[in-house]
CHARMM-style PDB file with segment names, atoms N, HN, CA, C and O in Angstrom:
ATOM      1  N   UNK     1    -123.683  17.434  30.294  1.00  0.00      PROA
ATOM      2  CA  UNK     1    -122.320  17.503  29.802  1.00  0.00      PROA
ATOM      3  C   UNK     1    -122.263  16.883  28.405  1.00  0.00      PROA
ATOM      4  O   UNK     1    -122.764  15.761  28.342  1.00  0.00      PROA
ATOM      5  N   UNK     2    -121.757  17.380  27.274  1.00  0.00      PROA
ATOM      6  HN  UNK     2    -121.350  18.292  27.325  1.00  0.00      PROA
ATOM      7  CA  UNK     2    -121.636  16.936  26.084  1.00  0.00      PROA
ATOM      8  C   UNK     2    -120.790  15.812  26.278  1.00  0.00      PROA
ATOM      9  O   UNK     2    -119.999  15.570  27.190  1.00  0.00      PROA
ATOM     10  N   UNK     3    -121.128  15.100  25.156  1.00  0.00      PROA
ATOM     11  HN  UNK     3    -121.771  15.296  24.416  1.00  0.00      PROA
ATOM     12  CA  UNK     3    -120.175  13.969  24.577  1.00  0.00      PROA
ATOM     13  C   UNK     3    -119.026  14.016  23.859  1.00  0.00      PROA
ATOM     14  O   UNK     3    -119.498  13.663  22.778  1.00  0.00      PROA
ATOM     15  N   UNK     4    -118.000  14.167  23.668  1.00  0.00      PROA
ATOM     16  HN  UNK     4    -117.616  14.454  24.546  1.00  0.00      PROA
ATOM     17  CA  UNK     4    -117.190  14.658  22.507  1.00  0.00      PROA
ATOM     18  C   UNK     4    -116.192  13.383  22.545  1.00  0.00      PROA
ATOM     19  O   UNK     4    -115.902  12.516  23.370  1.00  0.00      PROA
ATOM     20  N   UNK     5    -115.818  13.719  21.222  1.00  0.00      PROA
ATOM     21  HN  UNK     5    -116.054  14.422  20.552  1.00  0.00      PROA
ATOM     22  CA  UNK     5    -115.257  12.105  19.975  1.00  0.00      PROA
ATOM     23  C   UNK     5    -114.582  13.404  19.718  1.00  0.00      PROA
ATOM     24  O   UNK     5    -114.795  14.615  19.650  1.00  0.00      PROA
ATOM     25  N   UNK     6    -113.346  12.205  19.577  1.00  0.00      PROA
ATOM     26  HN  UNK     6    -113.173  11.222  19.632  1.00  0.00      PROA
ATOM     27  CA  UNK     6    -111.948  12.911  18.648  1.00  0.00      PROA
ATOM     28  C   UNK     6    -111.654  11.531  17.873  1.00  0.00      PROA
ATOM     29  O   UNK     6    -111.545  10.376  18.285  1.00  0.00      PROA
ATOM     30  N   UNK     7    -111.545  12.251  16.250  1.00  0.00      PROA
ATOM     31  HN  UNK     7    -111.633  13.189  15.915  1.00  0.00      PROA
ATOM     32  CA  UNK     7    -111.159  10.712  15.359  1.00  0.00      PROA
ATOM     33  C   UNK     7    -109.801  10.996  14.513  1.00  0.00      PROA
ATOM     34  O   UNK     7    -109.758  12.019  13.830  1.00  0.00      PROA
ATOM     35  N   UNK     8    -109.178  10.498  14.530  1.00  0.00      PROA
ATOM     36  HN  UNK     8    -109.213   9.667  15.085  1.00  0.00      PROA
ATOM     37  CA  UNK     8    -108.218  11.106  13.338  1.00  0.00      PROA
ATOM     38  C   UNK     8    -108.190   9.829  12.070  1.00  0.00      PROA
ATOM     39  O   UNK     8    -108.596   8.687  12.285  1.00  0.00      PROA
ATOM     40  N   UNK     9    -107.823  10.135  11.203  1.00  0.00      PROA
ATOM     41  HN  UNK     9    -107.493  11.063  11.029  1.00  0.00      PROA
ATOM     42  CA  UNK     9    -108.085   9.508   9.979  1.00  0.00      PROA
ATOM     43  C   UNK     9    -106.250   9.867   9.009  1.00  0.00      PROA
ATOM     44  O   UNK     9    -105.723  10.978   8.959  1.00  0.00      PROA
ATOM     45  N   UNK    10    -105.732   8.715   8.453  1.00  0.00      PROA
ATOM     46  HN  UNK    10    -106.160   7.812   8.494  1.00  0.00      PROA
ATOM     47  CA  UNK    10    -104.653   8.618   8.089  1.00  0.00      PROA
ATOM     48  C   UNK    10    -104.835   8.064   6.394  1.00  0.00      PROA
ATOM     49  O   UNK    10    -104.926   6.935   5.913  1.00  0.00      PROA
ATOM     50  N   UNK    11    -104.838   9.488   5.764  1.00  0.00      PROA
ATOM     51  HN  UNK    11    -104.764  10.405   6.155  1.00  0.00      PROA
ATOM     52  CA  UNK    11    -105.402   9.269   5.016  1.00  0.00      PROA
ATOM     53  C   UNK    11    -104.357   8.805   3.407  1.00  0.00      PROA
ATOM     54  O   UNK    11    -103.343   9.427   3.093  1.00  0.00      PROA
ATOM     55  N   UNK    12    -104.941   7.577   2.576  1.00  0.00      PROA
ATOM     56  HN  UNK    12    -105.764   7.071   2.832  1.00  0.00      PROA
ATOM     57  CA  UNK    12    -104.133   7.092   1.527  1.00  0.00      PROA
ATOM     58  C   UNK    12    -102.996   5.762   2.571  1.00  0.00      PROA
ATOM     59  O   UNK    12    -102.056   5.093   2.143  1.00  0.00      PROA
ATOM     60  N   UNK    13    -103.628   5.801   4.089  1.00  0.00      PROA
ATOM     61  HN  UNK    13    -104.391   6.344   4.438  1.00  0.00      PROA
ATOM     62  CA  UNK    13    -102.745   4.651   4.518  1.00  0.00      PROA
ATOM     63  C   UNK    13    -101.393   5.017   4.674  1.00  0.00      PROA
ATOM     64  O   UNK    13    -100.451   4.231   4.564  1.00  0.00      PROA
ATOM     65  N   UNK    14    -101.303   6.281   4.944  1.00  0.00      PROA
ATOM     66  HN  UNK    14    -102.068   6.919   5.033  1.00  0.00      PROA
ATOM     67  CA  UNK    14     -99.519   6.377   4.804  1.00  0.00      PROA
ATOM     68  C   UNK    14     -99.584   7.717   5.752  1.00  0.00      PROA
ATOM     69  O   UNK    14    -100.411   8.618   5.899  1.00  0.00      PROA
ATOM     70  N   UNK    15     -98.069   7.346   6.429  1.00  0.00      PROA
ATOM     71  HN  UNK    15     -97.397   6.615   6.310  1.00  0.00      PROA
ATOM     72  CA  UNK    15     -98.110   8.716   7.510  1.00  0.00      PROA
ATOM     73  C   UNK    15     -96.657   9.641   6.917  1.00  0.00      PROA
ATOM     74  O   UNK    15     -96.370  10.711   7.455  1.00  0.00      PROA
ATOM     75  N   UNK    16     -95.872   9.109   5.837  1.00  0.00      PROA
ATOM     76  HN  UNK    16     -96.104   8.240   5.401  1.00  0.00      PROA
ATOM     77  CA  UNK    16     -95.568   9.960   5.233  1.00  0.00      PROA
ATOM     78  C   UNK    16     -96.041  11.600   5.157  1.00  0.00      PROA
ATOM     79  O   UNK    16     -96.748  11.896   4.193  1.00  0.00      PROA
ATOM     80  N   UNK    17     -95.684  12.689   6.134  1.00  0.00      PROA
ATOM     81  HN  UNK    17     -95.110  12.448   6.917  1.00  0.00      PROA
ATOM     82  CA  UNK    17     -96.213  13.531   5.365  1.00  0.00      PROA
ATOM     83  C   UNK    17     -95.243  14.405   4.453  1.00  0.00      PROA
ATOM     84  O   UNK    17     -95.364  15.630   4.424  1.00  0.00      PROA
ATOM     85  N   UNK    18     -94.667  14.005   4.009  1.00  0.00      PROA
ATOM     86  HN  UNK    18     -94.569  13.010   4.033  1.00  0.00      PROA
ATOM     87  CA  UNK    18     -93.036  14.716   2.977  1.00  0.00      PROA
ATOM     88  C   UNK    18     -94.149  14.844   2.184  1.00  0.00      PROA
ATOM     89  O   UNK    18     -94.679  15.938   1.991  1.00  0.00      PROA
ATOM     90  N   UNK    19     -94.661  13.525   1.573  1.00  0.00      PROA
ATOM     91  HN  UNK    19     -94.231  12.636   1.730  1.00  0.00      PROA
ATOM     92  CA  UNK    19     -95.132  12.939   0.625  1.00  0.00      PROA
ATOM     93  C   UNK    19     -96.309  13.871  -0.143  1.00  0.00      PROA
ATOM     94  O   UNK    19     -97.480  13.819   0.234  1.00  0.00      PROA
ATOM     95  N   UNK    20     -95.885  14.711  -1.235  1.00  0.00      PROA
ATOM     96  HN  UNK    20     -94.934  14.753  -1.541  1.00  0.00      PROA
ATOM     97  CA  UNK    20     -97.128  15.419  -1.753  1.00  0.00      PROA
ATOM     98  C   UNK    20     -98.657  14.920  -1.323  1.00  0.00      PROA
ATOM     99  O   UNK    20     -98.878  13.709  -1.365  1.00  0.00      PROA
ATOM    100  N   UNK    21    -100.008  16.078  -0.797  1.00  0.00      PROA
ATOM    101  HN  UNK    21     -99.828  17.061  -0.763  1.00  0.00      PROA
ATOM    102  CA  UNK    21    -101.301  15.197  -1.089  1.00  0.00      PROA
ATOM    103  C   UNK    21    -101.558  14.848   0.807  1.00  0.00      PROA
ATOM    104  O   UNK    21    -102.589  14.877   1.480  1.00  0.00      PROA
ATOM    105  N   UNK    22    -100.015  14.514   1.211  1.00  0.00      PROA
ATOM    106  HN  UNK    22     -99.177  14.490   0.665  1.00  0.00      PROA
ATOM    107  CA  UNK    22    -100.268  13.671   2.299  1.00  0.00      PROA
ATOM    108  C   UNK    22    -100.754  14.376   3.753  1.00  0.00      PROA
ATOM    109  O   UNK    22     -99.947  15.163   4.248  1.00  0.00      PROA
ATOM    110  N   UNK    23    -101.709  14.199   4.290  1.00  0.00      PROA
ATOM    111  HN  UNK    23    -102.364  13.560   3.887  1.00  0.00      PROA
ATOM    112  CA  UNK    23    -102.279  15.129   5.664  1.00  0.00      PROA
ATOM    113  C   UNK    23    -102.837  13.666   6.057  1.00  0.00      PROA
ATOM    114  O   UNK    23    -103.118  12.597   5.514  1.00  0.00      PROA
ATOM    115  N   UNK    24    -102.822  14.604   8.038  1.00  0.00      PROA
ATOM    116  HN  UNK    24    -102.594  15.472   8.479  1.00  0.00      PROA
ATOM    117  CA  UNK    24    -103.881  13.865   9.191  1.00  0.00      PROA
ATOM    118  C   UNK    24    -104.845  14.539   8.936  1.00  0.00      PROA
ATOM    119  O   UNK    24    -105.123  15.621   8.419  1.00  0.00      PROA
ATOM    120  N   UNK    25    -105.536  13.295   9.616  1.00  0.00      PROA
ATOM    121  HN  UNK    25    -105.310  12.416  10.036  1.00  0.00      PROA
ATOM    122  CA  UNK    25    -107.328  14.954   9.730  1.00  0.00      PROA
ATOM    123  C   UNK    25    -107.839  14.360  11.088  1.00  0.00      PROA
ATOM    124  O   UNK    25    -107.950  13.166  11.363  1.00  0.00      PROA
ATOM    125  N   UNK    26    -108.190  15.671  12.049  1.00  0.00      PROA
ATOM    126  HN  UNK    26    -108.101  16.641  11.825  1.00  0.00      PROA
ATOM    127  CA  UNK    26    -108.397  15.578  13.464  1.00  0.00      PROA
ATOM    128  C   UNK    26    -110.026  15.851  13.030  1.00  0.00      PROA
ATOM    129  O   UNK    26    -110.315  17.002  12.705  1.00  0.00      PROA
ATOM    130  N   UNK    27    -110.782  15.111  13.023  1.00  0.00      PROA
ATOM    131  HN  UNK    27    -110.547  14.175  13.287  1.00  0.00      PROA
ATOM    132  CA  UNK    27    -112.466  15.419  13.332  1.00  0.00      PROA
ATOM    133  C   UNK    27    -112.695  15.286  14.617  1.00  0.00      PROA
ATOM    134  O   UNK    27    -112.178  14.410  15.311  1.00  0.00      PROA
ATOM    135  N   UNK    28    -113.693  16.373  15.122  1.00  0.00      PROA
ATOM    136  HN  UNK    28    -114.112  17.084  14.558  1.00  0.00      PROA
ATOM    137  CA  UNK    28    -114.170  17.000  16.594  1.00  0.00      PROA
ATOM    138  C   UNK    28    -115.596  17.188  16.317  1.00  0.00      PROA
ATOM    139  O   UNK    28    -116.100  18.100  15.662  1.00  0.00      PROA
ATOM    140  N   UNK    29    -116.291  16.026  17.007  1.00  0.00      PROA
ATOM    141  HN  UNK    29    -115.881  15.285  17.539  1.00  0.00      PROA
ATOM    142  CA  UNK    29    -117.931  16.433  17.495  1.00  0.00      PROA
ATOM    143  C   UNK    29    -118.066  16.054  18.801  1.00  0.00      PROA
ATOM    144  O   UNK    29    -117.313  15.332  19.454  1.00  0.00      PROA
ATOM    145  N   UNK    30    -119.315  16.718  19.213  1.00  0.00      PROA
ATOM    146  HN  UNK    30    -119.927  17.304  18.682  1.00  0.00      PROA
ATOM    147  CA  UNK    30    -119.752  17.147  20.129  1.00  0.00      PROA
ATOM    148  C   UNK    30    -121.144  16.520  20.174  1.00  0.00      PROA
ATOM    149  O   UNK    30    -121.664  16.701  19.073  1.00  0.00      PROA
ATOM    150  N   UNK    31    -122.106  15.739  21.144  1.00  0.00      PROA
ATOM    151  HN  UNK    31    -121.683  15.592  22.039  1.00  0.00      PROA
ATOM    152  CA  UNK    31    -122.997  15.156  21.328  1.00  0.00      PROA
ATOM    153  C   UNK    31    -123.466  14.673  19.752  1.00  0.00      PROA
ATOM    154  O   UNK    31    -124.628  14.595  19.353  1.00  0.00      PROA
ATOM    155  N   UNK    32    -122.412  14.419  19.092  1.00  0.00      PROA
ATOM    156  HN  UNK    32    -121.469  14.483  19.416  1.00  0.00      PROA
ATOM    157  CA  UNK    32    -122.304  13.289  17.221  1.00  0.00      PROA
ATOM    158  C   UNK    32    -122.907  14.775  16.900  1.00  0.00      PROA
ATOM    159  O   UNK    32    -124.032  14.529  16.464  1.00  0.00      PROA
ATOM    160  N   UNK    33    -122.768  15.876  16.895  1.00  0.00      PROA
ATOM    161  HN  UNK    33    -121.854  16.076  17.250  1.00  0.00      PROA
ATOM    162  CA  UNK    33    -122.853  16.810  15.460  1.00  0.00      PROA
ATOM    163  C   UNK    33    -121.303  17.275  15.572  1.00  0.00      PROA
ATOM    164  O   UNK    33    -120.723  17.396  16.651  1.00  0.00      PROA
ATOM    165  N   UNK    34    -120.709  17.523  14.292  1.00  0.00      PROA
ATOM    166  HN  UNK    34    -121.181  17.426  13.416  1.00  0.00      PROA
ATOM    167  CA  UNK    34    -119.470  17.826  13.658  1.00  0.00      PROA
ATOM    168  C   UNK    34    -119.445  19.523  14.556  1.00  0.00      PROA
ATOM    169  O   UNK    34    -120.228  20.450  14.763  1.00  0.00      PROA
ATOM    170  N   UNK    35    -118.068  19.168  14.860  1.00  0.00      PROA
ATOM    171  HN  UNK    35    -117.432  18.415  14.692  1.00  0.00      PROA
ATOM    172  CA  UNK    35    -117.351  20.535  15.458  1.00  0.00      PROA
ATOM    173  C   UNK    35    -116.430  21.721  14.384  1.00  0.00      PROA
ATOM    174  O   UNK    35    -116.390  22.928  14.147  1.00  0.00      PROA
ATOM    175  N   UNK    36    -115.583  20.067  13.849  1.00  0.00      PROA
ATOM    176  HN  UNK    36    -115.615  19.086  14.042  1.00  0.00      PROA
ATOM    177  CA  UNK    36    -114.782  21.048  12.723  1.00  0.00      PROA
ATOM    178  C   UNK    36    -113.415  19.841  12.526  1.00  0.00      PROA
ATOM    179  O   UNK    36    -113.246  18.987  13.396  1.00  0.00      PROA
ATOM    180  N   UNK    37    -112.969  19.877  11.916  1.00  0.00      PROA
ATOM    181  HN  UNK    37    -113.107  20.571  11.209  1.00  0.00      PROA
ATOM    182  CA  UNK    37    -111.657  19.285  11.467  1.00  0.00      PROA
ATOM    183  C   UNK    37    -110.166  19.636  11.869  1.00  0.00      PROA
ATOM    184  O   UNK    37    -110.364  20.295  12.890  1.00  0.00      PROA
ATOM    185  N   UNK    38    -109.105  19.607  11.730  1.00  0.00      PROA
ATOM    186  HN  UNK    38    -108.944  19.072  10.901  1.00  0.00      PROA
ATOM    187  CA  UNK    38    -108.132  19.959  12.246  1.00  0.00      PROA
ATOM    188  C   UNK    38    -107.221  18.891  10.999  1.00  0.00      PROA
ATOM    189  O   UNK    38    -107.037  17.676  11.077  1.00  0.00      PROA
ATOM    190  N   UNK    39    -106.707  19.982   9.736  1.00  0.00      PROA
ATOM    191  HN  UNK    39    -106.857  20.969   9.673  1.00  0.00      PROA
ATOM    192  CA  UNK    39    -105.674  18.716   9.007  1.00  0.00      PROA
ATOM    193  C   UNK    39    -104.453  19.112   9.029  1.00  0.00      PROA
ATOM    194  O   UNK    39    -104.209  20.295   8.792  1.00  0.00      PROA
ATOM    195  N   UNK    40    -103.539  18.299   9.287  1.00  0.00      PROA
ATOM    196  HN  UNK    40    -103.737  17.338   9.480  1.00  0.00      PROA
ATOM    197  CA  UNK    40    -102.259  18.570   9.523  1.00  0.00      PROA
ATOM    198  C   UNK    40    -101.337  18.041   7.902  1.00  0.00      PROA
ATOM    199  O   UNK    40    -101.682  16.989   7.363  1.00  0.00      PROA
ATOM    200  N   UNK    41    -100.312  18.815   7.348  1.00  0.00      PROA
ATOM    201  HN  UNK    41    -100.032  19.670   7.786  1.00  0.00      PROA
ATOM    202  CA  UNK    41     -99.853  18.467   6.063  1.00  0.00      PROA
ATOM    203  C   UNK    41     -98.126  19.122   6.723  1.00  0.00      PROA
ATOM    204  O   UNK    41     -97.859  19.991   7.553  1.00  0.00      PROA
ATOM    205  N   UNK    42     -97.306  18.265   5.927  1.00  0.00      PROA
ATOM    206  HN  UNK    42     -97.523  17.559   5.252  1.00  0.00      PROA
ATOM    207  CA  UNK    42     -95.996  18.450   5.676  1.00  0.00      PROA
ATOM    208  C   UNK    42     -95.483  19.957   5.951  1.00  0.00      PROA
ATOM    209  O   UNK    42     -94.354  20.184   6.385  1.00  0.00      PROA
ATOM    210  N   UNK    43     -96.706  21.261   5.568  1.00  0.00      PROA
ATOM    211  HN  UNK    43     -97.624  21.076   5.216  1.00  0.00      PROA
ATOM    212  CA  UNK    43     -96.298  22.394   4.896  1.00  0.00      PROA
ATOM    213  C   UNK    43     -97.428  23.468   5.962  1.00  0.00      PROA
ATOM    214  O   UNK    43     -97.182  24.655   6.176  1.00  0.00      PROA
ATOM    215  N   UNK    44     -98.483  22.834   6.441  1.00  0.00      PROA
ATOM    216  HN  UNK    44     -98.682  21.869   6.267  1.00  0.00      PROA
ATOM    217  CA  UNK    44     -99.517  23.846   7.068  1.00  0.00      PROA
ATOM    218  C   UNK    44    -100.438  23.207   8.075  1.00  0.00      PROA
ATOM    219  O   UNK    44    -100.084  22.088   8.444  1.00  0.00      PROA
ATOM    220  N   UNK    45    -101.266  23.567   8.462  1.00  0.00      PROA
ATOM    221  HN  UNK    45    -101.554  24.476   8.162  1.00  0.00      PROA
ATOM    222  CA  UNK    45    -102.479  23.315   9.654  1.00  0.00      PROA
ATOM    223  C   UNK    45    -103.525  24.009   9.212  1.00  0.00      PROA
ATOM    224  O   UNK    45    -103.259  25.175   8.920  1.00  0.00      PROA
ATOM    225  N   UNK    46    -105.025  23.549   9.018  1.00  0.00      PROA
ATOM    226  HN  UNK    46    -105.241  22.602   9.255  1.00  0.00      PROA
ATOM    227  CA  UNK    46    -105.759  23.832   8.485  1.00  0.00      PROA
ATOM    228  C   UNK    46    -106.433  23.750   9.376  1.00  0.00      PROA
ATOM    229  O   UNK    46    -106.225  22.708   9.998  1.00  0.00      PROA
ATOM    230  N   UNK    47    -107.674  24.754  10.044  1.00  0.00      PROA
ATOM    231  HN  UNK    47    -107.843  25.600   9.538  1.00  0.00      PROA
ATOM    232  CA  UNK    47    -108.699  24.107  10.900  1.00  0.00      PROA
ATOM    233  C   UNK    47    -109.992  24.005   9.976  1.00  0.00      PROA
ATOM    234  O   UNK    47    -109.909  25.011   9.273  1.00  0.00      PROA
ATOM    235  N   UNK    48    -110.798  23.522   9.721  1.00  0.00      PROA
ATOM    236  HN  UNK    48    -110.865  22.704  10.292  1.00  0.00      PROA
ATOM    237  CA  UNK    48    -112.004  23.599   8.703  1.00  0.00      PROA
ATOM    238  C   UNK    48    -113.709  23.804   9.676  1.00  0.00      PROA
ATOM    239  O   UNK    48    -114.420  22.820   9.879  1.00  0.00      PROA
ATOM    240  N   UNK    49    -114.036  24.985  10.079  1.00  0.00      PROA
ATOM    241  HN  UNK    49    -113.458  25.784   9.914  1.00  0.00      PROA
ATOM    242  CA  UNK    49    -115.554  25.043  10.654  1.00  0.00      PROA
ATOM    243  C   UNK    49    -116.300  23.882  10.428  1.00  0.00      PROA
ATOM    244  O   UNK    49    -116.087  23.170   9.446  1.00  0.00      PROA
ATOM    245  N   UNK    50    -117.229  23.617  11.331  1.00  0.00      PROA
ATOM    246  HN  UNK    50    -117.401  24.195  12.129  1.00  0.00      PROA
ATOM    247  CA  UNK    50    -118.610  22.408  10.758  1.00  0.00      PROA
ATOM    248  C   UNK    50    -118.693  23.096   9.796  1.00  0.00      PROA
ATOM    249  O   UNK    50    -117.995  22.741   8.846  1.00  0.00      PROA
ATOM    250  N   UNK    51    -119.423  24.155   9.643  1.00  0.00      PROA
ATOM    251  HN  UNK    51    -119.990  24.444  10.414  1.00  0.00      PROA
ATOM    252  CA  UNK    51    -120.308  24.825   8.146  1.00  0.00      PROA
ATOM    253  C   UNK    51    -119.364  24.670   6.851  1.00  0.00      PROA
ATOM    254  O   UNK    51    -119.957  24.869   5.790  1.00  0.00      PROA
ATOM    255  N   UNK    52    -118.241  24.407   6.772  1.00  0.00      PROA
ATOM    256  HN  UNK    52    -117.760  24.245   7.633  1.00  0.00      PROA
ATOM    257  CA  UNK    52    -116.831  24.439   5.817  1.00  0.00      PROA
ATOM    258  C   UNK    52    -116.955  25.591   5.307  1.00  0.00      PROA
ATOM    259  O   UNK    52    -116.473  25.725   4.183  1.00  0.00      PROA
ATOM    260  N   UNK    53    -117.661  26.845   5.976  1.00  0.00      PROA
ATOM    261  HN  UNK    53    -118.052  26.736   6.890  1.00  0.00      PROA
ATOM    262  CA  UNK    53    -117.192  28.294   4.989  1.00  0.00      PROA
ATOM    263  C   UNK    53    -116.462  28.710   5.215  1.00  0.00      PROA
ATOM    264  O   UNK    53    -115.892  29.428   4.395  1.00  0.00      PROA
ATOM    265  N   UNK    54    -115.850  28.487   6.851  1.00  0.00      PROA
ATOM    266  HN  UNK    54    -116.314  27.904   7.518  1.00  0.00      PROA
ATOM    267  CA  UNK    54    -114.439  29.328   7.482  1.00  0.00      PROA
ATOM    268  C   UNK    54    -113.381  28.310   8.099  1.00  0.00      PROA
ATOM    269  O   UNK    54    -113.371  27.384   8.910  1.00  0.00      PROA
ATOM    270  N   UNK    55    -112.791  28.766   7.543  1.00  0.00      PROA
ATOM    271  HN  UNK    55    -112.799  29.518   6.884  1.00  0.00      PROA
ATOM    272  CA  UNK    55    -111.237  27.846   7.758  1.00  0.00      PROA
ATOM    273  C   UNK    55    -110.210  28.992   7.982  1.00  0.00      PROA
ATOM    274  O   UNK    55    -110.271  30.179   7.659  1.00  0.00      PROA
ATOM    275  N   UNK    56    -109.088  28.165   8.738  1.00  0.00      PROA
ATOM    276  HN  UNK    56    -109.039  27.201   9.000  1.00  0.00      PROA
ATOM    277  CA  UNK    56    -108.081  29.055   8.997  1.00  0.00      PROA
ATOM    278  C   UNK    56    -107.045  28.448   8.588  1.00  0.00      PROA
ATOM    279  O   UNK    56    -107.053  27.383   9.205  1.00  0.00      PROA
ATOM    280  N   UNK    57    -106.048  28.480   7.840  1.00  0.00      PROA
ATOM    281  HN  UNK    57    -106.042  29.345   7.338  1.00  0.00      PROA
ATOM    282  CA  UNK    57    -104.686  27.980   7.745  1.00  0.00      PROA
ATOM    283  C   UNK    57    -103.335  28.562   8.076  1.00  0.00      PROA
ATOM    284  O   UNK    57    -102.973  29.607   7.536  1.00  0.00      PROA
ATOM    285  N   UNK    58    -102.637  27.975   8.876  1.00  0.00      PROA
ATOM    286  HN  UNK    58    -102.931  27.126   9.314  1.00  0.00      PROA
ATOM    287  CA  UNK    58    -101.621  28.285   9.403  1.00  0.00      PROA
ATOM    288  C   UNK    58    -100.155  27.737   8.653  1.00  0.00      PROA
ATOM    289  O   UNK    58    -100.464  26.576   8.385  1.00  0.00      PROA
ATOM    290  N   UNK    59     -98.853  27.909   8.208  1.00  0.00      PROA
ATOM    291  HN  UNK    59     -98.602  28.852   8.426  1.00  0.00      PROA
ATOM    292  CA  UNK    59     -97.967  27.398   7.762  1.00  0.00      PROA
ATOM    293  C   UNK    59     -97.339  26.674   9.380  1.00  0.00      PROA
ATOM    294  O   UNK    59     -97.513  27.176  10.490  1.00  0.00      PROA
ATOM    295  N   UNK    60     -96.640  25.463   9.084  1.00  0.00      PROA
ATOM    296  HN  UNK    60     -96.499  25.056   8.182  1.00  0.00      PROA
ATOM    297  CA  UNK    60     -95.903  24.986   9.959  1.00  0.00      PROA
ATOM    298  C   UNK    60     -95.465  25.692  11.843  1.00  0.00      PROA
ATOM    299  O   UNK    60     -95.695  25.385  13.012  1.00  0.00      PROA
ATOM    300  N   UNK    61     -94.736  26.748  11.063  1.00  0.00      PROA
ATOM    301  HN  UNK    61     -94.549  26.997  10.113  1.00  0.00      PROA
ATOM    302  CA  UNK    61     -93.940  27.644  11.176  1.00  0.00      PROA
ATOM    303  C   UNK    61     -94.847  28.690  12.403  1.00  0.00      PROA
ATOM    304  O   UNK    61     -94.487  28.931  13.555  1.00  0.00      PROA
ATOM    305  N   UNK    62     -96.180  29.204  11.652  1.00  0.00      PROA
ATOM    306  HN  UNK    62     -96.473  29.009  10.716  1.00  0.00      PROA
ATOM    307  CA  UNK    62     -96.780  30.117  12.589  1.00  0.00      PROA
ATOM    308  C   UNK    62     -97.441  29.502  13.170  1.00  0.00      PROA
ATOM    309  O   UNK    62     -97.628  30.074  14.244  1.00  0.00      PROA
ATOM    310  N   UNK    63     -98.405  27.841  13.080  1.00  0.00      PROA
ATOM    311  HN  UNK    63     -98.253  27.376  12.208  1.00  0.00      PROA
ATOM    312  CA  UNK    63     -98.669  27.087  14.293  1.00  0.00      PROA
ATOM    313  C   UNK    63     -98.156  26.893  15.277  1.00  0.00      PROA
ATOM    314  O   UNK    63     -98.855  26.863  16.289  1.00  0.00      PROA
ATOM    315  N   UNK    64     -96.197  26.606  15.406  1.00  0.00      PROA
ATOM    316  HN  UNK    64     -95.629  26.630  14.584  1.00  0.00      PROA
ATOM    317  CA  UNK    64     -96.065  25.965  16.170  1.00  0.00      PROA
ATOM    318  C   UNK    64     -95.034  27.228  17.460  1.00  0.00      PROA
ATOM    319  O   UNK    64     -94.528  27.097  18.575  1.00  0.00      PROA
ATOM    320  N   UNK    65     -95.164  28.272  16.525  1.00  0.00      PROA
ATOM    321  HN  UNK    65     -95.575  28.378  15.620  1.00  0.00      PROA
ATOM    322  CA  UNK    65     -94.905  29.572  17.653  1.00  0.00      PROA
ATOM    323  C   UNK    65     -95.263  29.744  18.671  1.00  0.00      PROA
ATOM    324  O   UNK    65     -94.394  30.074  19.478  1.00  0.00      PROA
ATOM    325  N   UNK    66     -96.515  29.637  19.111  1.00  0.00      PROA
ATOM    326  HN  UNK    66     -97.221  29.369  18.455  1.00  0.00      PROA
ATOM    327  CA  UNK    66     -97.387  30.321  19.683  1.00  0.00      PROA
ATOM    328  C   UNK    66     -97.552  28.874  20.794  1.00  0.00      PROA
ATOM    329  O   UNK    66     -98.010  29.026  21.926  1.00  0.00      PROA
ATOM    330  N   UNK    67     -97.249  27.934  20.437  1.00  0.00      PROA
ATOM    331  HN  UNK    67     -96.878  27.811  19.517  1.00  0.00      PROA
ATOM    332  CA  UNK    67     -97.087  26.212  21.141  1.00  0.00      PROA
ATOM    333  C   UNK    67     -95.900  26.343  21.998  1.00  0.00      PROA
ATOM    334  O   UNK    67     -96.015  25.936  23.154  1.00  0.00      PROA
ATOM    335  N   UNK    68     -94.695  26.881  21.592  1.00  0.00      PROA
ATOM    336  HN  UNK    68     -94.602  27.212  20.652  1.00  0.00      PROA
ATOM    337  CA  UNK    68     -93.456  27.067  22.008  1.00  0.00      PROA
ATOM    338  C   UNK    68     -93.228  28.439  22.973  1.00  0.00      PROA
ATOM    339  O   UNK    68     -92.215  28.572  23.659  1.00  0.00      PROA
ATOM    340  N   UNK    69     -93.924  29.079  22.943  1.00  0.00      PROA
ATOM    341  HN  UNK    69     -94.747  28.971  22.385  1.00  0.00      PROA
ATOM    342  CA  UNK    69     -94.049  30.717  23.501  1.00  0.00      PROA
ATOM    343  C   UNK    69     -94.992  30.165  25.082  1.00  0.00      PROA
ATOM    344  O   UNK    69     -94.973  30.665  26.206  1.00  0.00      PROA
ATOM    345  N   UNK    70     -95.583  29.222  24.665  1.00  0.00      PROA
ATOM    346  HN  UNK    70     -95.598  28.816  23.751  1.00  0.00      PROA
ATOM    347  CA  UNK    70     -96.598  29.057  26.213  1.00  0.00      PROA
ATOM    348  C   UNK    70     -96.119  27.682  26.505  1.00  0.00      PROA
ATOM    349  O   UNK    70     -96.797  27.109  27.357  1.00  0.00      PROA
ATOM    350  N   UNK    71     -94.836  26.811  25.873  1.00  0.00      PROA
ATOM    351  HN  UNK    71     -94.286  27.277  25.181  1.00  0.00      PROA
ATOM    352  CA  UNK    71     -94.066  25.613  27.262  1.00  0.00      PROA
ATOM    353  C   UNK    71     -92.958  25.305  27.414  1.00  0.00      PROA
ATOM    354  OT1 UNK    71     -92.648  24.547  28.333  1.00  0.00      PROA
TER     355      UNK     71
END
């Protein structure tokens, strides 16, 4: 069974996210190699691959549809 770590990181010390710049970041590994990221900003949702070539970004708006449609 893998190991998996969830870290989040608050980044510039401030949870402001109005605040231009300002995001969470959800890091996800799996037996300590990197899964992928998860950053959350004022305006979007970003998921970022381990490899960082594929990312997906979502606005606010179309993340939290699909959250609300299934509770």
């Amino acid at each position: 069974m893998a190991n998996h770590e969830t870290r989040m990181t608050i980044e510039r010390g401030s949870i402001d996210l109005q605040t231009k710049g300002e995001r969470i970041k959800f890091l996800f590994k799996a037996d300590g190699e990197k899964l992928g990221e998860l950053k959350i900003s004022a305006a979007s949702v970003t998921f970022e691959a381990r490899n960082k070539q594929k990312s997906t970004t979502w606005s606010i708006t179309q993340f939290v549809k699909p959250l609300e449609e299934n509770f």
